[in-house]
C-alpha positions in Angstrom: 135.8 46.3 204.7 138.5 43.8 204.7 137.4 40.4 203.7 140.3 37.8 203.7 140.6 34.4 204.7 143.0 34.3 207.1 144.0 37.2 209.2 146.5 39.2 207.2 149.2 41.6 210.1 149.1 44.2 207.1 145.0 44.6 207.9 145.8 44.4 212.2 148.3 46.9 211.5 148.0 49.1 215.2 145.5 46.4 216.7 147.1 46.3 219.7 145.1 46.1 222.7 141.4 44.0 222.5 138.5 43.1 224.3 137.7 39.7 223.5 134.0 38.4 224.1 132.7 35.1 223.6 129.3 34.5 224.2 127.4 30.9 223.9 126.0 29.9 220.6 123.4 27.3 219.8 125.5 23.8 220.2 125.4 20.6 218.0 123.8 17.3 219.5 126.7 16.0 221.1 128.1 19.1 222.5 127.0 21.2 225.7 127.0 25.1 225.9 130.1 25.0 227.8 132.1 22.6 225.4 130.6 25.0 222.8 131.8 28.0 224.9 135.4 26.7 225.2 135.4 25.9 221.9 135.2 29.7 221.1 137.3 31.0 223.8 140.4 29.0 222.4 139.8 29.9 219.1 139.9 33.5 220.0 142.7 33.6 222.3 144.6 31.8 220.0 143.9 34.4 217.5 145.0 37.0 219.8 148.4 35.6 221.0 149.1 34.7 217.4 148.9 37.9 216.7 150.8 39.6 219.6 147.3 41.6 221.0 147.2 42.4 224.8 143.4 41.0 225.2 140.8 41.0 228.3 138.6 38.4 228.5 134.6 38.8 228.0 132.3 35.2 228.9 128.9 35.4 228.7 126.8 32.5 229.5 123.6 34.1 229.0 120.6 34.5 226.0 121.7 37.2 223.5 118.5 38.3 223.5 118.3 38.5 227.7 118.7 42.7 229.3 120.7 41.5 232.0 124.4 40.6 230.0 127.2 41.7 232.6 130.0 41.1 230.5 128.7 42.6 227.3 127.9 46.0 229.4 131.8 45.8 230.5 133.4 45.9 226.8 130.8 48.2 225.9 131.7 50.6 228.9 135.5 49.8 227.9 134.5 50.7 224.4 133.0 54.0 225.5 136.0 54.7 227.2 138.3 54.4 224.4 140.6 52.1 226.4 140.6 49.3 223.3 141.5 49.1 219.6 139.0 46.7 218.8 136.4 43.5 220.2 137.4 40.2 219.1 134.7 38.0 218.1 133.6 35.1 216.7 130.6 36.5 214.7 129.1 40.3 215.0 126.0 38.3 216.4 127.8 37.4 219.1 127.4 40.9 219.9 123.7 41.2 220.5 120.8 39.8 219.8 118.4 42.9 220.2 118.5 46.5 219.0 118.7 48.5 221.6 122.1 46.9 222.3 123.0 47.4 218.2 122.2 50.9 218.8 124.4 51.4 222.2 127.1 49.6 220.4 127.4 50.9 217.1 127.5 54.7 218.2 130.6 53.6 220.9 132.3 52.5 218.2 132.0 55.3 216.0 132.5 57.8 218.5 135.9 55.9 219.8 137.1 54.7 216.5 137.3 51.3 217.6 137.3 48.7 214.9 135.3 44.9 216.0 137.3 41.8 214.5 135.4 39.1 213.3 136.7 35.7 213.1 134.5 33.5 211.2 134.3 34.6 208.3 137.8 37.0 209.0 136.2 40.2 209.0 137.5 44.2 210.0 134.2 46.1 210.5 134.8 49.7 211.2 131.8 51.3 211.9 132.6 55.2 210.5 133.2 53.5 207.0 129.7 53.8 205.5 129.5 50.5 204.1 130.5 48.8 207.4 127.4 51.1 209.0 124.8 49.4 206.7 125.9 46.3 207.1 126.2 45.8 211.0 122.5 47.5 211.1 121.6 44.8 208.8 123.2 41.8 210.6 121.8 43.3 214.1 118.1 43.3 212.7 118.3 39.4 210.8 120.1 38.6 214.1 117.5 39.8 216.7 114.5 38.5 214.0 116.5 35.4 214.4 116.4 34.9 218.1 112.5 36.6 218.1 111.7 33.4 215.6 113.7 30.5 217.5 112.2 31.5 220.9 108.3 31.7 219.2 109.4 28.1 217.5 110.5 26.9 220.9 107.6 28.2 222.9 105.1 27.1 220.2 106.6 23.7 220.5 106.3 23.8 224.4 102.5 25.2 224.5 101.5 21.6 222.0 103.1 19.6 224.4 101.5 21.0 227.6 98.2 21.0 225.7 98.7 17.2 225.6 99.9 16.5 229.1 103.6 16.3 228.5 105.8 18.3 231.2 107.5 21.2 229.5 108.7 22.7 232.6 112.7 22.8 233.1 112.2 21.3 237.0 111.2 17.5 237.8 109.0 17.7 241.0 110.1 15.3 243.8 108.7 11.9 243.6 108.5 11.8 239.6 110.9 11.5 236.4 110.3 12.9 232.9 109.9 10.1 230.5 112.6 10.8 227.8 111.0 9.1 225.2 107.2 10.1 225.5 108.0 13.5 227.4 105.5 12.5 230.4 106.2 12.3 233.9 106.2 8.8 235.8 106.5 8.4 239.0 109.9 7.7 241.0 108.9 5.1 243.9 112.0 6.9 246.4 110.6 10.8 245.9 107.1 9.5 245.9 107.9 7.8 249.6 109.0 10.4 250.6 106.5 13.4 249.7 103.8 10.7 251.4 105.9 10.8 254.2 105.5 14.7 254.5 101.9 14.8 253.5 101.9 12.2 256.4 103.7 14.0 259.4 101.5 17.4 258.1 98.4 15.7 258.7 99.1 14.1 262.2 99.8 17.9 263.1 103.6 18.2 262.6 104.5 22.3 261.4 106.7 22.1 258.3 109.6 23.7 260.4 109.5 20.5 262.4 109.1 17.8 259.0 112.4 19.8 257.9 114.2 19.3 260.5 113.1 15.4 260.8 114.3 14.9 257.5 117.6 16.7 257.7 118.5 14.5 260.8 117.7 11.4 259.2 119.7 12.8 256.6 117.2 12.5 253.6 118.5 14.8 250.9 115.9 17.7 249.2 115.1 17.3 245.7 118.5 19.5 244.9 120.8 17.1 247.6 120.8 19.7 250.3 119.4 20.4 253.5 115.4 21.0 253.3 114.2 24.4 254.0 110.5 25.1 255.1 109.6 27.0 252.0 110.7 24.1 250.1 108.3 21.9 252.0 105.4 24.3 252.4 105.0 24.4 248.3 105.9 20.8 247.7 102.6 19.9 250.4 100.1 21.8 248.0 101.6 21.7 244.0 99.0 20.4 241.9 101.5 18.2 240.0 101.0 15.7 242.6 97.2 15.0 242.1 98.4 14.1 238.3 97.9 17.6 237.0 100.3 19.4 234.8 100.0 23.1 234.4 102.0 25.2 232.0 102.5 29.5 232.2 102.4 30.0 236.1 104.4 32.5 235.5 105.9 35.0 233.1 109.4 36.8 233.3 110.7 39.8 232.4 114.3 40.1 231.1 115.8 41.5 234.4 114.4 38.0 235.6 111.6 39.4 237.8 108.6 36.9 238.3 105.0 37.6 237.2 102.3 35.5 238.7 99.7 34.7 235.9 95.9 34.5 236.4 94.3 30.9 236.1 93.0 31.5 232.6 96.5 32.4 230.8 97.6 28.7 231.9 97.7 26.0 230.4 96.2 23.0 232.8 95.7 19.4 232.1 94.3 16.8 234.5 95.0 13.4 234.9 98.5 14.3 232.8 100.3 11.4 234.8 100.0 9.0 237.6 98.9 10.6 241.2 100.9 10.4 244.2 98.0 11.7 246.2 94.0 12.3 245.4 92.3 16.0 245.7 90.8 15.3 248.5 94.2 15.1 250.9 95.5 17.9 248.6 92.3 19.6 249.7 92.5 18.7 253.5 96.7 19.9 253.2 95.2 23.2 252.3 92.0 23.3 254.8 94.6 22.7 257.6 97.2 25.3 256.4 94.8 27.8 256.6 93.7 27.2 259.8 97.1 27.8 260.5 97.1 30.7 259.1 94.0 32.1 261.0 95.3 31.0 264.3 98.5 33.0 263.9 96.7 36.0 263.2 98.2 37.6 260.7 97.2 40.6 258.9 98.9 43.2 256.6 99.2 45.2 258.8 101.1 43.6 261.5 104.3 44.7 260.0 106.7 46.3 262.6 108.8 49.2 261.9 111.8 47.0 262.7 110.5 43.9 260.9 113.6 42.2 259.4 115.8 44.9 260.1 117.5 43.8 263.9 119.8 40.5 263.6 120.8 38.2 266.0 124.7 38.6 266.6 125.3 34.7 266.4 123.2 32.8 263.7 122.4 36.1 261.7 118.4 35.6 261.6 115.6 38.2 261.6 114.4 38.9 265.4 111.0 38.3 266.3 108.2 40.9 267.8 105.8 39.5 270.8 102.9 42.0 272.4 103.0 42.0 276.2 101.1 44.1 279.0 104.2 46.7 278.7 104.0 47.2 274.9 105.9 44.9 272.2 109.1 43.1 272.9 111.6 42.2 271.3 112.2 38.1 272.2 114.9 36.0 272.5 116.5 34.6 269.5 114.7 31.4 268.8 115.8 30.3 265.2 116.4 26.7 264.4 119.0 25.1 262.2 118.4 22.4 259.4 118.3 19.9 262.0 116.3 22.0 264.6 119.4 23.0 266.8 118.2 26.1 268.6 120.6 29.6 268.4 123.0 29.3 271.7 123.0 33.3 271.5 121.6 34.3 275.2 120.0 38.1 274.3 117.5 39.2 276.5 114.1 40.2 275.5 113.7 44.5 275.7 111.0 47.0 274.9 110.8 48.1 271.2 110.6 51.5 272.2 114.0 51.0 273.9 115.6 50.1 271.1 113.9 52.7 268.5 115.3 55.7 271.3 118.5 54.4 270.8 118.2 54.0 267.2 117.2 57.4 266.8 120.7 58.7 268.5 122.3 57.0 266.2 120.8 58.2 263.2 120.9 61.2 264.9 124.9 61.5 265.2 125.3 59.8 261.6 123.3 62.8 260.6 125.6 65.2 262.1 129.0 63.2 261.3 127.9 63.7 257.2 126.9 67.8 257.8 130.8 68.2 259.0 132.7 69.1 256.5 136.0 68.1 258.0 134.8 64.3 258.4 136.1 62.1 256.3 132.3 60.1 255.9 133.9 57.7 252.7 130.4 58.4 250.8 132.0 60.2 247.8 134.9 58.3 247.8 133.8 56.8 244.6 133.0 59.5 242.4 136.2 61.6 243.7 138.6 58.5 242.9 136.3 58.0 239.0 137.0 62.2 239.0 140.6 61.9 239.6 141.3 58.9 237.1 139.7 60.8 234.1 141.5 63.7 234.9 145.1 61.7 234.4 143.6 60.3 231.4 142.7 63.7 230.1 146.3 65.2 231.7 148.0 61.5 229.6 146.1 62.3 226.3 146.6 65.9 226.4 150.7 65.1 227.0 151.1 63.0 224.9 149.6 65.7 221.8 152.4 68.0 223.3 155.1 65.9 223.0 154.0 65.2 219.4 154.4 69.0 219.2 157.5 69.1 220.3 158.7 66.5 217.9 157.1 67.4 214.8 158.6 71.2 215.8 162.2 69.7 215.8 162.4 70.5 219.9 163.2 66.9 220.6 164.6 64.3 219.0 163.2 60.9 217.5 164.7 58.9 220.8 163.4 61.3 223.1 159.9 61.5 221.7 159.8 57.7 221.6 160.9 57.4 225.4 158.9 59.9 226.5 155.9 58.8 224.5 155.7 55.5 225.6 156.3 56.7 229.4 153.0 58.5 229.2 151.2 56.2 226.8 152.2 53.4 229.8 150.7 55.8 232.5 147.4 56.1 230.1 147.1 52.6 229.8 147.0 52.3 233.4 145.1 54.8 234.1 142.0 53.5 231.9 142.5 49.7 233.5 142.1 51.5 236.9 139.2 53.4 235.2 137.4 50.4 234.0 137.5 48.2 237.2 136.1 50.9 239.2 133.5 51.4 236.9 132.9 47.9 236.2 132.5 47.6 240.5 130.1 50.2 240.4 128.9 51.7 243.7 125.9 51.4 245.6 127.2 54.7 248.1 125.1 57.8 247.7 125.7 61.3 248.2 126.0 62.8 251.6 123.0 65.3 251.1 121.2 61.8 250.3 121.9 59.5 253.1 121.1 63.2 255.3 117.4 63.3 253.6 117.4 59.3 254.2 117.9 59.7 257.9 115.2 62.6 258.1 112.9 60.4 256.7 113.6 57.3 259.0 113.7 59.4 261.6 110.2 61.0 261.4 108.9 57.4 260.8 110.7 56.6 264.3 109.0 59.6 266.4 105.7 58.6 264.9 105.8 55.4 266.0 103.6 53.7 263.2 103.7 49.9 262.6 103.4 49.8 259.1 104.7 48.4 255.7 105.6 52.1 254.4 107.5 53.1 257.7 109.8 49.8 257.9 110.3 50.1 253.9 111.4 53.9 255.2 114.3 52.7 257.4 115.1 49.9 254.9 115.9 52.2 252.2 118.8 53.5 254.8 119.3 50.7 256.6 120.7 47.3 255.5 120.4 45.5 258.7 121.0 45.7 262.7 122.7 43.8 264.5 121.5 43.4 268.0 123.5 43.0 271.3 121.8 42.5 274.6 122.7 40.2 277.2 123.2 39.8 280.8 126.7 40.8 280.3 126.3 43.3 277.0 124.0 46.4 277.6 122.1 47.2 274.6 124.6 47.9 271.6 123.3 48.3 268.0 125.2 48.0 265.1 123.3 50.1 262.5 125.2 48.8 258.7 123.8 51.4 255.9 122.7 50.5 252.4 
């Protein structure tokens, strides 16, 4: 392993092109994540362009121990590919902070040859030198033990301060501020006005669609200086932090970021945390009334429509509603409202569900034939016939480049002409790979042909049986991304259908 203090051109001998990845570190008092993230990326850039490397650029802004790291999945696909003689970093660490990335990573390199440059201190790891080996599976373990024991210390540090009333929670509610000092909430005399003023208009009988749209013409900004949304207003009226209690562990997350609702006795609730802005028994009289609500709409599980969601209005892009009449259901007018309760201006007639499902079904119908012709050019294996194509010039590149070798080392062609021709194809590898790598990095969501054929079967059996249900709409939503819905007194009815 070479282990100097300055980088030495003798030891980046044929280090030519590099990934660079900088990911955020822990940062000192006075410095954010970005400044510490800059800090970084000029230090390695520098590094490169001092040393004549052609570099792509890596920036993670993520945990190291988080699943979902974008950037660090692109330089380890680039890795894989063999399209870069080494990763610039600051510190392995920078890496990854859990194994299973340790593992992914330290086979690509070994399979690929690719050497990781380490900055501070100037390190040349190359992983199919044995010594190298143990030591990266070293630093990977201390580092993930490392990020296992800060986020136990930090969440230990939160659960004593929830225990005691203090809000640990990274949001402020409306109507209060966090005490730096003493860590408790206090309350803000604007937000407080104004969540009394909801609770308020709620009471006398206004919906929450109508309280949002009050406050977005008087122009009162939401707790993140935007336009209020119903949702926003819905939980605001019945949070708990409001009647002075502070609860801790709603919810849990995964590393992909997906929410789990925890039961009542995994949290951590304290009463009388901080000042009130209202007592239980409004809070209480908030929630009597929404449920009345609630009952009066009617709603049940299995209301769902095997449309729901799916049709769009053409204008304002909003979900259309179902109504039941003495013909069947209908599909109504648009009647969405903007922020400031400004009604769509699209003019669609209202029109018999079954209507629209017949002429949904022809659709699918002639999509299903259009994929079973072999002539049509359907674009739904464009992408794997372009990724196909690329790695068969980089195959073609590498495997002409070892002939010209050949040729040279046989005495068939001169130094000149080996190094002209050489380059030419080593130019035409390069490009090949970038052209590789974006694609890759793009991904696709497009599935096969036979797929989207099978898809459409199923949606349209769930059609012809004409059940309203949750499991036939999630049918067509596995096909269907949305539709977009013409009908007017001067526009017959037109569907757009726009595939997953």
């Amino acid at each position: 392993m070479a282990n100097v203090a300055t980088a030495n051109p003798e030891f980046l001998k044929g280090i030519r092109h590099v990934a660079v990845y900088v990911r955020k570190s822990r940062v000192g008092q006075d410095e954010s994540e970005f400044e510490a993230l800059e800090k970084h990326r000029n230090q390695l850039i520098k590094f490169v362009n001092d040393n004549k490397m052609k570099y792509q650029l890596f920036e993670e802004i993520v945990s190291g121990s988080s699943t979902e790291r974008i950037e660090f999945n692109k330089v380890l696909n680039i890795v894989t590919l063999g399209a870069v003689d080494a990763i610039v970093v600051i510190n392995w660490d920078r890496l990854g902070r859990n194994e299973l990335d340790g593992i992914r990573l330290r086979k690509a390199l070994q399979d690929t040859d690719t050497l990781v440059v380490q900055l501070d201190p100037f390190e040349i790891i190359n992983l199919n030198d044995d010594g190298d080996f143990d030591k990266s599976s070293f630093l990977t373990f201390f580092a993930t033990w490392e990020a296992r024991q800060i986020k136990r210390r930090l969440k230990a540090g939160k659960i004593r301060g929830a225990l005691i009333g203090k809000w640990v929670n990274p949001s402020i509610p409306m109507g209060y501020n966090r005490n730096k000092t003493t860590g408790y909430l206090q309350i803000d005399e604007r937000g407080a006005a104004i969540y009394l003023r909801m609770v308020e208009m709620f009471l006398s009988g206004m919906h929450t669609k109508d309280i949002c749209h009050a406050l977005n013409r008087e122009g009162v900004p939401s707790p993140k200086g935007g336009e209020w949304n119903d949702t926003v207003i819905r939980r605001a009226l019945v949070d708990d932090v409001y009647t002075g209690t502070a609860i801790f562990g709603k919810a849990k997350y995964k590393g992909n970021g997906a929410k789990i609702d925890q039961p009542k006795e995994n949290q951590i609730i304290v009463e009388h945390a901080h000042p009130a802005i209202i007592t239980k028994e409004i809070q209480n009289q908030i929630i009597d009334l929404f449920n009345i609500k609630k009952r009066d709409r009617g709603q049940s599980k299995n209301s769902t429509h095997i449309l729901s969601t799916l049709l769009k209005c053409p204008v304002c892009g909003s979900s259309l509603q179902f109504t039941k009449a003495p013909a069947g259901i209908w599909v109504t007018k648009c009647a969405h409202k903007d922020g400031l309760g400004v009604k769509c201006i699209n003019e669609n007639k209202g029109i018999s569900v079954q209507v629209v499902t017949v002429a949904l079904a022809n659709i699918l119908t002639q999509r299903r034939a259009q994929l079973l012709t072999p002539t049509e050019d359907n674009g739904v294996d464009k992408f794997a016939g372009k990724v196909k194509k690329l790695e068969a010039e980089i195959t073609k590149s590498n495997k002409a480049i070892e002939r010209i070798l050949d040729l040279y080392e046989e005495g068939e062609i001169d130094k000149a002409t080996y190094t002209d021709r050489k380059n030419k194809r080593a130019a035409q590898l390069d490009e090949s790979r970038r052209q590789l790598i974006i694609l890759q990095a793009a991904g696709s969501k497009q599935t096969t042909a036979k797929e989207q054929t099978q898809a459409i079967d199923r949606a349209l059996e769930a059609i012809a049986t004409g059940e309203r249900s949750k499991a036939a709409n999630n049918t067509l939503k596995n096909l269907i991304d949305k539709i977009v819905f013409y009908h007017s007194t001067k526009i017959e009815l037109k569907l757009d259908v726009q595939y997953n």
